[in-house]
N, C-alpha and C positions, 0 to 999 in steps of 0.2 A: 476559250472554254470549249473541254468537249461535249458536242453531242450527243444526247441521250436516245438510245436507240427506238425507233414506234414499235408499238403493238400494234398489231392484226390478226385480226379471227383467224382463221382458214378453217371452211371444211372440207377434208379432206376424204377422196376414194378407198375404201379399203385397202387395192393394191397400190397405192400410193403411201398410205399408213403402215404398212406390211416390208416396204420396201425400206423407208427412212427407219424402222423399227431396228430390220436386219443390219442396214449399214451402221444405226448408231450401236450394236451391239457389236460389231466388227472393229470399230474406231476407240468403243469405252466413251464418246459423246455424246450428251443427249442429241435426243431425234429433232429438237425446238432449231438448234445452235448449226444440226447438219445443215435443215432447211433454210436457216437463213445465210450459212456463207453459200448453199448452191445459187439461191436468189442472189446475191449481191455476188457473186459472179457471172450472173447470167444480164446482170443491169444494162449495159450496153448493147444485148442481143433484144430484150424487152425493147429498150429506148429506139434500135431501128425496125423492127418489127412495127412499134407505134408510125413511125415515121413511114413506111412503106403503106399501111392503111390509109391512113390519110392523103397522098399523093393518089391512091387507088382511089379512093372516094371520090378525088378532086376532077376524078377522068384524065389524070397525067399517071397513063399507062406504063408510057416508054419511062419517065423520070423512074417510077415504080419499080420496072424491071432492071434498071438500074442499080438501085438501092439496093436490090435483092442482091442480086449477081454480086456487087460489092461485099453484103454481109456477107454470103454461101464462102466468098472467095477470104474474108479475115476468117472466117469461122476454120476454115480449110489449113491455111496457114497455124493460124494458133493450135490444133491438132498435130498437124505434120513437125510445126516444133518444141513441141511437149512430148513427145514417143520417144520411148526409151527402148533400147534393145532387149529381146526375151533371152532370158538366159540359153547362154551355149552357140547362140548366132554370132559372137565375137564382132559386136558392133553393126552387124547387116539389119536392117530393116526387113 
């Protein structure tokens, strides 16, 4: 059976409300549905950002900068192969 997606408040910054306004006007989506696929793609950056805190709390520094470096370096990756070429460069980055 699927599950049924939660609710959650947010209050949100004006230029934050300003911003998901403009995209969902760009897109034809509501601003509710932008926010939540950005969050639920942003899940596993959340989930080590958590994980980094906690190791930092725990005074396992080195573990910490570990983790980080790991994220900075998927984060990097998943960027570098998402980029699509700007028209007229004929495939060049």
């Amino acid at each position: 059976m699927k599950q049924r997606p939660r609710r959650m408040a947010l209050t949100l910054a004006a230029q934050t409300e300003d911003a998901l306004a403009d995209l969902a006007d760009a897109t034809g989506k509501p601003a509710s549905t932008i926010a939540s696929e950005l969050l639920l793609e942003m899940a596993p950056q959340l989930h080590d950002a958590a994980k980094i805190i906690r190791l930092s709390r725990a005074g396992k520094k080195a573990a910490a900068k570990r983790a980080l470096t790991h994220m900075l370096g998927d984060g990097m990756a998943a960027i570098m192969a998402e980029q699509l070429p700007l028209p007229g460069t004929k495939g060049r980055p």
